[in-house]
Phi, psi and omega in degrees: 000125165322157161234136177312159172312326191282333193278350158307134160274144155273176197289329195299331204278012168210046194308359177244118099201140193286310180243119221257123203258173187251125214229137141282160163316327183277322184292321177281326184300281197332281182312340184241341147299325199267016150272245237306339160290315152321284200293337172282338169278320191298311183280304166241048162295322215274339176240024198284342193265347179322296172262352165312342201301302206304313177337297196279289174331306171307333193275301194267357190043063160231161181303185176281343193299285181322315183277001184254048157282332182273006186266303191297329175308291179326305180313290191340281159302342117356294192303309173305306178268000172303306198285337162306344195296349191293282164318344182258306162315316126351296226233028182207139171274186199289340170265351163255025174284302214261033186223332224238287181290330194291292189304333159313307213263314159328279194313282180346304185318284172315339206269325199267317178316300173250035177339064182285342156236215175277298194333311156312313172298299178312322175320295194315323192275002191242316157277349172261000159295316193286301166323314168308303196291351194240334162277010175273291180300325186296322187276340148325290194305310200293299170306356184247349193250289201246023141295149185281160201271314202284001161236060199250340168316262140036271180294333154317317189294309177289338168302312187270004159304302177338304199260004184234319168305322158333296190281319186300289175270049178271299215283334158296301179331306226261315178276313167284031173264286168332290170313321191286299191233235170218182195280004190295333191300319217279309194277356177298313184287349183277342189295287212298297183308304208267006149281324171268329157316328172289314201276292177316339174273330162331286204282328202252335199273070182249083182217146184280132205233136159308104153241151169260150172268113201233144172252154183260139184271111190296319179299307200316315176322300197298279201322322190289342167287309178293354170272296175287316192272339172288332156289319157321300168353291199300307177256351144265013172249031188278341183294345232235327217300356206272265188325319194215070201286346195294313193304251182348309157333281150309313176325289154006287182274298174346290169331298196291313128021270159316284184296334164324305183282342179300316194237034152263319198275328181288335156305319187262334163316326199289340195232358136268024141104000196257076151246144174293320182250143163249121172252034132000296158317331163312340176289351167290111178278000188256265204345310153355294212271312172346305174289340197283294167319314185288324163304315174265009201259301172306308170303219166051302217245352140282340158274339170308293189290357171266312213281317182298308159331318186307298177279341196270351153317299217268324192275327195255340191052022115008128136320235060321274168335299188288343182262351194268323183280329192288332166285006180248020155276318175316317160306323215254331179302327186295338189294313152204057157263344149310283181321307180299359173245330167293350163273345200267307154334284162324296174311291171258006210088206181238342186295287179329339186262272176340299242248299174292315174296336158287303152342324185275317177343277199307300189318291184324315197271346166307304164334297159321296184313338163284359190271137181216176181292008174234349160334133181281041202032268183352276192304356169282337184291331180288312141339303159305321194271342173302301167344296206292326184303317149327289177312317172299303178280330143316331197270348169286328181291296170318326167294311165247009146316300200317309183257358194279011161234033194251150166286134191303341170285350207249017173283346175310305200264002160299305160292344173272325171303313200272335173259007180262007181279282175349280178318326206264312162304339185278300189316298180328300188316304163281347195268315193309300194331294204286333188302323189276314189286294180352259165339292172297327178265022144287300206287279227284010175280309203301321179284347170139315242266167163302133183308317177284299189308300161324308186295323188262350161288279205304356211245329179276245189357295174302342189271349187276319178308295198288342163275352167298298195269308157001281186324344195252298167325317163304338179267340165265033179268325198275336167287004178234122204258170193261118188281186190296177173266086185299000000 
């Protein structure tokens, strides 16, 4: 039986390939489920270690300094390979991109499984990082290139299950692994599941892809490490900055540094085609602000999920297991209030999806800030789930805001900008969080107070920072307007 206009991608709808393929529905499900799926095991690979960390420490005897290299390590490489994917996507097609990260992400895998000392572990995490990293923009790019803009909301909406449910119920997962078995478990199951996950992109991710044969400019790489990775660095060893202010410091200037010049040479690069980044999409105020947003939305929603474990462990005397459950309803909500905002997208723009979602953001995180040792579990679960609710429709709105005013040559590098925005905001998020609770519940031990009475004084004090900037998303929500339809 023929198949109809509706059962298609149209050709516009795939604008880097010279003959535009004709994909069924089914054929578009396949390819954009098996990156979606990639990508959600790879997003919460990245916070599944939160509460496992003491577990693992204890196992191998090492300090906290030490053990939080494999969240820092992770970032690091992340920071180092995002901004190449602009270029990788250009000179690689799209299924050996994704057979290249899945396979990445695998070896790592296995590698934390049998892990005999940290050091073998921190490598594994650090190769699944490198996975990571190139399959959060290939599934950004792949959905903008052969979904149609009028349902492009829609599959955004389902995208932004990926990057925000992840990170959320990493830390259940992670406590009922632990509680259960050990933490070696949380990467056993993970093995199995990035096999099939591997074996369905095999089978559906068949579509001809445009590459250009581009030589990559080497310095430019080197800046772009030391630059993105010398700022990560730099905020996540700021916590430390009382004892050793020299590292963060340096790191720091190196970073800023790296990067100045890093975004000198991709400018004069830009205009004989050999720049590794083209940052171009800046010129765009909804792409901007976008990035602007997805930086608080991730800092907002990755210091939420390290500090509350924290305080409610050690201040509350909480579990794992019970604190890992009080977070998955904030998870389980996101499932399907992305799609149903991705359609309210489609329909109506972005303002409608942004504007009340920066809001539920921001509440949520003001809403914290009232939690003290006598705050009732429930209502914390309810706080959360507004936060996650808040989250959801940003993260939908933003995904499929960012680009829809970029020229379709430039979604490679649109998209590596925006996810190296993530990354660089979840690091920000977390260190300002945990750098703030520390400290105060450092000041208020040292003065006479309760150990519990600090943490949660310090813990009111980070949430008043994340409501500062929340806060700052409401106000640029309402500036980012609906571009032309392409």
């Amino acid at each position: 039986m023929a198949k109809s206009a509706q059962d298609t991608v149209p050709p516009a709808a795939f604008p880097l390939s010279q003959a535009a393929p004709t994909l069924s529905n089914k054929q578009l499900t396949g390819i954009i489920g098996a990156l979606a799926l990639a990508a959600f095991l790879m997003i919460l690979n990245e916070t599944v270690l939160t509460v496992a960390l003491p577990s693992i420490m204890a196992g191998y005897g090492v300090s906290a300094a030490a053990g939080q290299w494999l969240t820092t390590g992770f970032l690091l490489t992340m920071a180092v390979v995002i901004p190449m994917t602009g270029y990788l996507l250009q000179r690689y097609t799209m299924r050996g991109l994704f057979i290249f990260a899945l396979c990445s992400f695998l070896v790592g895998t296995g590698l934390a499984v049998i892990a005999p000392t940290f050091a073998v572990l921190l490598v594994a995490r650090i190769i699944q990082a490198v996975g990571t990293a190139v399959v959060l923009p290939l599934l950004m790019n792949t959905t903008l290139t052969l979904v149609p803009s009028q349902h492009r909301g829609m599959v955004m909406g389902l995208n932004s299950i990926v990057i925000s449910v992840g990170p959320a119920i990493g830390p259940t997962v992670s406590g009922v692994m632990v509680n259960s078995l050990s933490w070696r478990w949380i990467f056993g199951v993970m093995a199995p599941l990035a096999i099939i996950i591997l074996v369905l992109g095999i089978i559906f991710i068949r579509v001809p892809s445009a590459v250009r044969k581009l030589s990559v400019d080497i310095f430019s790489v080197i800046l772009s490490a030391f630059g993105f990775g010398g700022l990560v660095y730099a905020i996540s060893t700021i916590g430390g900055a009382m004892e050793n202010p020299f590292v963060p410091l340096v790191s720091g200037v190196i970073g800023l540094a790296a990067l100045a010049l890093f975004i000198i040479r991709q400018v004069r690069l830009t205009g004989p085609g050999r720049e590794l980044l083209n940052l171009q999409p800046f010129k765009n105020r909804t792409f901007t602000l976008s990035v602007v947003m997805i930086m608080i939305a991730m800092g907002t929603l990755l210091g939420t999920v390290v500090i509350l474990p924290i305080f409610l462990q050690n201040g509350s005397g909480l579990d794992t297991l019970t604190i890992g459950m009080m977070l998955l309803p904030g998870g389980l909500v996101q499932i399907p209030v992305g799609p149903i905002f991705g359609r309210v997208f489609d329909r109506h723009g972005p303002r409608p999806v942004l504007i009340p979602g920066a809001l539920m953001l921001a509440m949520g995180q003001w809403l914290f800030t009232t939690i003290n040792p006598g705050t009732a579990l429930w209502l914390i679960v309810t706080y959360h789930t507004i936060f996650s609710i808040g989250l959801a429709m940003l993260m939908t709105g933003l995904l499929s805001a960012a680009l829809t005013g970029v020229p379709h040559k430039l979604y490679g590098h649109g998209s590596a900008i925006f996810n190296t925005g993530q990354q660089l905001g979840g690091a920000i998020g977390t260190t300002i969080f945990v750098t703030v609770m520390s400290a105060i519940a450092v000041a208020e031990t040292g003065s006479g107070s309760a150990l519990v009475d600090g943490l949660f004084r310090g813990a009111h004090i980070a949430f008043i920072v994340g409501g500062t900037f929340a806060t700052i998303g409401v106000i640029c929500a309402p500036f980012i307007k609906a571009s032309k339809r392409d």
